[in-house]
Each structure stands twice: as structure tokens, then as C-alpha cells.
N, CA, C and O atoms as a GROMACS GRO file, in nm:
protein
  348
    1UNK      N    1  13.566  15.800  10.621
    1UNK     CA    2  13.520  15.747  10.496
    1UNK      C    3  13.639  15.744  10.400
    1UNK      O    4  13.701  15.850  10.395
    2UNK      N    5  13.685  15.640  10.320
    2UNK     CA    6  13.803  15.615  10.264
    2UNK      C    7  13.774  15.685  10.103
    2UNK      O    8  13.688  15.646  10.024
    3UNK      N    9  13.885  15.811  10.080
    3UNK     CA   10  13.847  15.840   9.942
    3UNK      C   11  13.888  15.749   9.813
    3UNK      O   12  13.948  15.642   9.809
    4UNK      N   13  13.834  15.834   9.704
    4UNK     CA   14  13.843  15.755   9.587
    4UNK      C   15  13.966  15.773   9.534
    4UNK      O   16  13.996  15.879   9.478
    5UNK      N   17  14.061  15.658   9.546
    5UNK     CA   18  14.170  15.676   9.446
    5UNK      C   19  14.186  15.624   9.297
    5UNK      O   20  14.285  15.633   9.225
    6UNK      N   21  14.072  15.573   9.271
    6UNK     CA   22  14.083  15.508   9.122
    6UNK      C   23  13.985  15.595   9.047
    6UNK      O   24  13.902  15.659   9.113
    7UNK      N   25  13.985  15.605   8.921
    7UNK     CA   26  13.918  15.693   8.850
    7UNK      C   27  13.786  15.648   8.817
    7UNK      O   28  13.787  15.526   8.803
    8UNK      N   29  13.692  15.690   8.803
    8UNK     CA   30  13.537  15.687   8.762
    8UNK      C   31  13.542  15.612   8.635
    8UNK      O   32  13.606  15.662   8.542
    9UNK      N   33  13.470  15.469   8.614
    9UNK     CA   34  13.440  15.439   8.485
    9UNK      C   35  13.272  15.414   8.514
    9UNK      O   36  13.197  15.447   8.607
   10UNK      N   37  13.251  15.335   8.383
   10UNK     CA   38  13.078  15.332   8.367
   10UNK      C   39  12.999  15.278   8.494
   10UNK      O   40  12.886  15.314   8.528
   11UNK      N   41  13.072  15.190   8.552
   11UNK     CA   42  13.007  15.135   8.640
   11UNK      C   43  12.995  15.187   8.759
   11UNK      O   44  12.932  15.122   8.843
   12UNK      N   45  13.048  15.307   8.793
   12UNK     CA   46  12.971  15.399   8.888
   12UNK      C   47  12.922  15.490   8.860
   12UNK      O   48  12.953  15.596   8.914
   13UNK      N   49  12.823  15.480   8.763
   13UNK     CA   50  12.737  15.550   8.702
   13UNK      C   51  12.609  15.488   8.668
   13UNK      O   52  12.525  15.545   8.598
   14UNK      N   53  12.591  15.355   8.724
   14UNK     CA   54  12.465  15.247   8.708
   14UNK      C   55  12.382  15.310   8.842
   14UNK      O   56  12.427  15.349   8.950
   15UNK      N   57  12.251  15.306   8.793
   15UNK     CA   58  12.129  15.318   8.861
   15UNK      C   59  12.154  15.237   9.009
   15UNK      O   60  12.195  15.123   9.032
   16UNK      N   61  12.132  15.297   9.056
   16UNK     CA   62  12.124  15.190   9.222
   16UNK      C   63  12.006  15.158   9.257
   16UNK      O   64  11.997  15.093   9.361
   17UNK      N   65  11.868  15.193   9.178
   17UNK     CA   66  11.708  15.198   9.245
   17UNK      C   67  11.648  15.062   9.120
   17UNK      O   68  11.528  15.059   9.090
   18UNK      N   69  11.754  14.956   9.056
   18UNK     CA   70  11.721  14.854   8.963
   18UNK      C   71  11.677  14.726   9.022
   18UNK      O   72  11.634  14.621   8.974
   19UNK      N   73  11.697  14.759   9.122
   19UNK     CA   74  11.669  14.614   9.188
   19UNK      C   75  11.754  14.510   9.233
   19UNK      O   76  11.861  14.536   9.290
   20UNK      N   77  11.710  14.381   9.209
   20UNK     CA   78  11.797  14.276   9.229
   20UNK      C   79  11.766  14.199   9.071
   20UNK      O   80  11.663  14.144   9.034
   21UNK      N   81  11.888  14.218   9.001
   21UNK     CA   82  11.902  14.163   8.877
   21UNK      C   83  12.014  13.985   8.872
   21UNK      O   84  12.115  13.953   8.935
   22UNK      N   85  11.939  13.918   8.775
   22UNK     CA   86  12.002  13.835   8.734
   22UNK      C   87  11.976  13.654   8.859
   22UNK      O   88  11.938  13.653   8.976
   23UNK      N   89  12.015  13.528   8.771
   23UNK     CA   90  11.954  13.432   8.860
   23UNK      C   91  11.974  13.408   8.974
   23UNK      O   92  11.883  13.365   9.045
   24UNK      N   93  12.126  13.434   9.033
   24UNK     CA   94  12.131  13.399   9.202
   24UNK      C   95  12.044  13.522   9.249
   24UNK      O   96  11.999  13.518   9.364
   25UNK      N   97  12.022  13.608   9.187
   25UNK     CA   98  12.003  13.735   9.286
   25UNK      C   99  11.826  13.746   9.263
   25UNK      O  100  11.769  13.852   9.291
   26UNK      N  101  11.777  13.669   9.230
   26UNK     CA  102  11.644  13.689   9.223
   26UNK      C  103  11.538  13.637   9.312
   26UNK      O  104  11.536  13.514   9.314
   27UNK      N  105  11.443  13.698   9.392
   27UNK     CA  106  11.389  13.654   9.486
   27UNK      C  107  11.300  13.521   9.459
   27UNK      O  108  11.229  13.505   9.359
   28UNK      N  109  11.312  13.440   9.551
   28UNK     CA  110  11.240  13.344   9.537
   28UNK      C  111  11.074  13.344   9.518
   28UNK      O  112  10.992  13.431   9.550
   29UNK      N  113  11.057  13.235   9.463
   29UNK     CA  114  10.864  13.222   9.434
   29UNK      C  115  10.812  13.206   9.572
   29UNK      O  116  10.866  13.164   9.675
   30UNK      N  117  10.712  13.242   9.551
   30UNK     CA  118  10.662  13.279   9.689
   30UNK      C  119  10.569  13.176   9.687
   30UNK      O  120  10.540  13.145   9.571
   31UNK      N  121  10.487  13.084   9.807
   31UNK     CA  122  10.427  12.946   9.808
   31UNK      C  123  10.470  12.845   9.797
   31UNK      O  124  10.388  12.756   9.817
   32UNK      N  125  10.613  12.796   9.762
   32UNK     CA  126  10.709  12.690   9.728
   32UNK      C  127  10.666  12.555   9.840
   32UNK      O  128  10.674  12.433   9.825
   33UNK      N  129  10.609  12.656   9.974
   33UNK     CA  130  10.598  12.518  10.078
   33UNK      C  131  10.483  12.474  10.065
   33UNK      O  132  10.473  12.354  10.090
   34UNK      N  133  10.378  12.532  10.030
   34UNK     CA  134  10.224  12.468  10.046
   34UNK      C  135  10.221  12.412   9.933
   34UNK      O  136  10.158  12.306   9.938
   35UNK      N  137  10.262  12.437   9.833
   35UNK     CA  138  10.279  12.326   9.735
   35UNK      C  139  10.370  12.218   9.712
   35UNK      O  140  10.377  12.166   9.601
   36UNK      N  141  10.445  12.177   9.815
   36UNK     CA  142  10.494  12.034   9.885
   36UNK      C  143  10.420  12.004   9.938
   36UNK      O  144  10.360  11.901   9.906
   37UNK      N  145  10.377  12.089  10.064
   37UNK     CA  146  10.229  12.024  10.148
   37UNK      C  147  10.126  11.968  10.091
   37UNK      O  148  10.085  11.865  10.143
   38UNK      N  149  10.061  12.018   9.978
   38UNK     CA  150   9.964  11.966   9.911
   38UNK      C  151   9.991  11.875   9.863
   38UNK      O  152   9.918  11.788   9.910
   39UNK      N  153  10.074  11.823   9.775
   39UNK     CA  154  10.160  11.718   9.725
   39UNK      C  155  10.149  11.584   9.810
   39UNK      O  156  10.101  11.474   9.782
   40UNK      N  157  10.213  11.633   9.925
   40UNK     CA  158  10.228  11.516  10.046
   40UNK      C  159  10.078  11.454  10.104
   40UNK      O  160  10.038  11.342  10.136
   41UNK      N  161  10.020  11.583  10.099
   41UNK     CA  162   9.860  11.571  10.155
   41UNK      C  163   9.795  11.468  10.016
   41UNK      O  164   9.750  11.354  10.014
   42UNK      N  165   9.807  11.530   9.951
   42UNK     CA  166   9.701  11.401   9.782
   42UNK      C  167   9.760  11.299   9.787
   42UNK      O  168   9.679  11.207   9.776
   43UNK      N  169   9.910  11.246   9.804
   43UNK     CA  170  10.002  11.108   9.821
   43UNK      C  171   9.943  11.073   9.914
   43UNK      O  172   9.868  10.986   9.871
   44UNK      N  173   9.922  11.087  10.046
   44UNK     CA  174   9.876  11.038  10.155
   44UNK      C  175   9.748  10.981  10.153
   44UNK      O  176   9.730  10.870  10.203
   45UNK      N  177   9.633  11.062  10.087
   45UNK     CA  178   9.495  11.051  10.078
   45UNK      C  179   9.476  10.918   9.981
   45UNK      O  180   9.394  10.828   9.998
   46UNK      N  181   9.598  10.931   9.848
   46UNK     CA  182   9.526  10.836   9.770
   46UNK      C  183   9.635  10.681   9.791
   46UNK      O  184   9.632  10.582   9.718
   47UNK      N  185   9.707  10.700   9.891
   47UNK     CA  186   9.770  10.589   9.948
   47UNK      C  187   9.705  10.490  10.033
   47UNK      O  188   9.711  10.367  10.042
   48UNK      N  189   9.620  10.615  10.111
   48UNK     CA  190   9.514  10.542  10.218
   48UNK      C  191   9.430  10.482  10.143
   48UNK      O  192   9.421  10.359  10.147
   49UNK      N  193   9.351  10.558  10.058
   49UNK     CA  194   9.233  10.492   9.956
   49UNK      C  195   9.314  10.397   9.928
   49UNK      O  196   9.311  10.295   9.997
   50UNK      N  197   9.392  10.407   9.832
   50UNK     CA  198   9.437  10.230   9.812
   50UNK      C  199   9.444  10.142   9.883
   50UNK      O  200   9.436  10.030   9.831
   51UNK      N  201   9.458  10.149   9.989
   51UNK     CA  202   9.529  10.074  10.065
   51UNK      C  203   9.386  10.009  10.135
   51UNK      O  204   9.358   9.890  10.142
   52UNK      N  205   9.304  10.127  10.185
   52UNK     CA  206   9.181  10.057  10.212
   52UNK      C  207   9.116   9.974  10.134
   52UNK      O  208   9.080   9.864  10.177
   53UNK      N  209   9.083  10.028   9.973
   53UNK     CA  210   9.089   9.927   9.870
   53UNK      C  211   9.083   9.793   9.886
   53UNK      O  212   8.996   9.708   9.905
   54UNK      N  213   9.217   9.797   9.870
   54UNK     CA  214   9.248   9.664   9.852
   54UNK      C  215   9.245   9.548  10.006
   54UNK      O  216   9.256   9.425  10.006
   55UNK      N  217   9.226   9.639  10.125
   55UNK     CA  218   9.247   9.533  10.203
   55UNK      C  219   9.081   9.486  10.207
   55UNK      O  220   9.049   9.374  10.247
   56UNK      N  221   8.996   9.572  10.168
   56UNK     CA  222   8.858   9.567  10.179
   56UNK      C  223   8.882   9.444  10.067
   56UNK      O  224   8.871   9.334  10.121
   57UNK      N  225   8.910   9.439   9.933
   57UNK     CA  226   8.919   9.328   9.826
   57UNK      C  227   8.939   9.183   9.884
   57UNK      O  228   8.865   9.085   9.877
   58UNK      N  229   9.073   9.204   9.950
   58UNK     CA  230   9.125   9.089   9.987
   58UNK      C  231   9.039   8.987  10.096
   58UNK      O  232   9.029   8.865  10.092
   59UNK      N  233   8.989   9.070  10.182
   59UNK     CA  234   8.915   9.052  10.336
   59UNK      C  235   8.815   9.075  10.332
   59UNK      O  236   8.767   9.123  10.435
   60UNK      N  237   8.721   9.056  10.210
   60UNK     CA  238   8.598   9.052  10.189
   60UNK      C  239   8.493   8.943  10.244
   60UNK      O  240   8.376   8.964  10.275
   61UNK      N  241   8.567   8.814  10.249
   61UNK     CA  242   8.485   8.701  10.277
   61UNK      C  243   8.574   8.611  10.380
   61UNK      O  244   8.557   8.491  10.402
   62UNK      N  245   8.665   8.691  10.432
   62UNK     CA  246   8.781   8.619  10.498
   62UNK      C  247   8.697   8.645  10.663
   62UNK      O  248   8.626   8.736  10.707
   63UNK      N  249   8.747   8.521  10.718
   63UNK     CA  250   8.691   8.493  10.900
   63UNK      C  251   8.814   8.601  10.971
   63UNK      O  252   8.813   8.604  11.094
   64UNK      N  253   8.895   8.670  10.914
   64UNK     CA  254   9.016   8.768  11.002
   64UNK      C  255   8.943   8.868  11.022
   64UNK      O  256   9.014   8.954  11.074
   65UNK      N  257   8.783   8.925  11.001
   65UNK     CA  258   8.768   9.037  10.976
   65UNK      C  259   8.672   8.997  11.160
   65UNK      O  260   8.670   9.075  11.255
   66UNK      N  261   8.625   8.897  11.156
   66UNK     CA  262   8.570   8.856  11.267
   66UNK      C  263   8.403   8.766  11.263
   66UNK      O  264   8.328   8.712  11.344
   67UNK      N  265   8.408   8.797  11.104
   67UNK     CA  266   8.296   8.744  11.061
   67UNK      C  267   8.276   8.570  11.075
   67UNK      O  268   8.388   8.529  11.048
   68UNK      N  269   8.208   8.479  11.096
   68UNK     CA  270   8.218   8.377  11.100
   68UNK      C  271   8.163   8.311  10.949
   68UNK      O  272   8.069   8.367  10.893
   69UNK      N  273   8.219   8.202  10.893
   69UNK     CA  274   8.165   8.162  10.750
   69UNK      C  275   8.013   8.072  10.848
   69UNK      O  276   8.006   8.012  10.956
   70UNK      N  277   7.904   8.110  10.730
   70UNK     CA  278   7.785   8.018  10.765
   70UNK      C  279   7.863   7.829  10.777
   70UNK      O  280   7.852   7.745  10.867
   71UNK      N  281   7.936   7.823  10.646
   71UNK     CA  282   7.930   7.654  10.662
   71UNK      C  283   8.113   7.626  10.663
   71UNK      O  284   8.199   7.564  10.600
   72UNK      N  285   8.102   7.707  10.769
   72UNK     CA  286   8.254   7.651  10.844
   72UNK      C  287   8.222   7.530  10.911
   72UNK      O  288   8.109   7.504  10.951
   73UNK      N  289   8.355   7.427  10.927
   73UNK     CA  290   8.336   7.260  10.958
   73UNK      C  291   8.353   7.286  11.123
   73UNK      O  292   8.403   7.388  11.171
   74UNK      N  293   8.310   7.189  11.189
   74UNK     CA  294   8.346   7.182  11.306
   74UNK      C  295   8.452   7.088  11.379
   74UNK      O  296   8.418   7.000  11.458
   75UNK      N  297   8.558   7.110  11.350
   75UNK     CA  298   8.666   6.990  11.355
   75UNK      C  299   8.646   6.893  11.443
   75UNK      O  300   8.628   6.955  11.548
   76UNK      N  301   8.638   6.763  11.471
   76UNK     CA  302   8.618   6.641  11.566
   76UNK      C  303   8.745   6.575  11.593
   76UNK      O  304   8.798   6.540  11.488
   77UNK      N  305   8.800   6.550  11.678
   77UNK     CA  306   8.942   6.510  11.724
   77UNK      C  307   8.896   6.369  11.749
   77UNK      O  308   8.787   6.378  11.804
   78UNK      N  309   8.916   6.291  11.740
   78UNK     CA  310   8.888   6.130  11.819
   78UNK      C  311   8.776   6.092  11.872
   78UNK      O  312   8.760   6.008  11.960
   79UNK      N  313   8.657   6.189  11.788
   79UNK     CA  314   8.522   6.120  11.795
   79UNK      C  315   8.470   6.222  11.858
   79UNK      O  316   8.351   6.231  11.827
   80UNK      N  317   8.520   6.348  11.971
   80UNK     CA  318   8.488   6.419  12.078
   80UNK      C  319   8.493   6.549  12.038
   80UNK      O  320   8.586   6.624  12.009
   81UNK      N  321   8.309   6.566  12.046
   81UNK     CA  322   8.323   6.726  12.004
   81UNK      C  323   8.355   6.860  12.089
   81UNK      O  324   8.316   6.849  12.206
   82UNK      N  325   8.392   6.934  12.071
   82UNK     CA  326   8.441   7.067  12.199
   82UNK      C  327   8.350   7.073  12.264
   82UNK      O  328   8.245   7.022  12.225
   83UNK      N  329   8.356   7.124  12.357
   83UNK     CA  330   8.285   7.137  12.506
   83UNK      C  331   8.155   7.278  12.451
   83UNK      O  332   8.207   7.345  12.362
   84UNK      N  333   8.052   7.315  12.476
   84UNK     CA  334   7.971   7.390  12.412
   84UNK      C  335   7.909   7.384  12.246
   84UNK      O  336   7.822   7.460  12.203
   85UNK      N  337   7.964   7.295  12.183
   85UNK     CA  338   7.918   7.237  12.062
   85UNK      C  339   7.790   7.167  12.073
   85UNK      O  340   7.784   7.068  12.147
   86UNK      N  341   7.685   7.206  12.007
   86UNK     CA  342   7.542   7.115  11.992
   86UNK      C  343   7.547   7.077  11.902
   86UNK      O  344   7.570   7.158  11.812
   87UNK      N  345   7.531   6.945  11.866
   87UNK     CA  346   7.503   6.914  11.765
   87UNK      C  347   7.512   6.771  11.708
   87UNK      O  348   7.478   6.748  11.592
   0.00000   0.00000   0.00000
């Protein structure tokens, strides 16, 4: 064990049972990650809602959804209607 060759001032005379003082030395908040998680989780939820939203808005009355319009035309090429057409 290497002795003391320099003389005693105040500072070896500070409490050693103080803790961890001052800003680098202070323990971090505890929960820091689930409150990103949650964050990411409500962005996500109300991204989807929007998003469903609006495609529901847009594609309401649109034939992409698979719906057929009642008074859609039946196109006639050169007099000749498609093959399974009555009418």
C-alpha cells in the first residue's frame, strides 16, 4: 500500500457515505424506455387511424374496393356486346 507523502488538507476529510453528487454523476431516471415505447405505440395507433380514415373517405364509393356501381355503362365496341352480357 503506497504511503502518504503529501500533507492532509480539507479534502481528505469529506464524508465518503454522500453519495453520488453533482450532474455527470447523478443516476439516471428510471423508465426513460417505456416512455419512448409509449410514444412510438400512440404515433403508430393514431397514424393507422388516420390513415384508415382517410382511405375509408377517399374509397367510399370507388369500384377499387370491389364494389360494383349500380349504373355503371356497359361499353359496346363496334356494335358487339361481351360475351355473357344480357341485355
Amino acid at each position: 500500500m503506497p504511503t502518504q507523502t503529501s500533507s492532509r488538507d480539507r479534502f481528505d476529510d469529506a464524508p465518503r457515505n454522500r453519495g453520488r453528487v453533482g450532474a455527470h454523476r447523478a443516476e439516471k431516471p428510471g423508465g426513460r424506455g417505456i416512455v419512448v415505447v409509449m410514444w412510438v405505440l400512440i404515433a403508430i395507433v393514431v397514424f393507422l387511424a388516420a390513415g384508415t380514415v382517410g382511405f375509408l373517405a377517399l374509397f367510399q364509393n370507388s369500384s377499387l374496393l370491389g364494389a360494383a356501381d349500380a349504373g355503371a355503362a356497359i361499353a359496346v365496341v363496334g356494335g358487339v356486346q361481351p360475351p355473357g352480357i344480357v341485355g
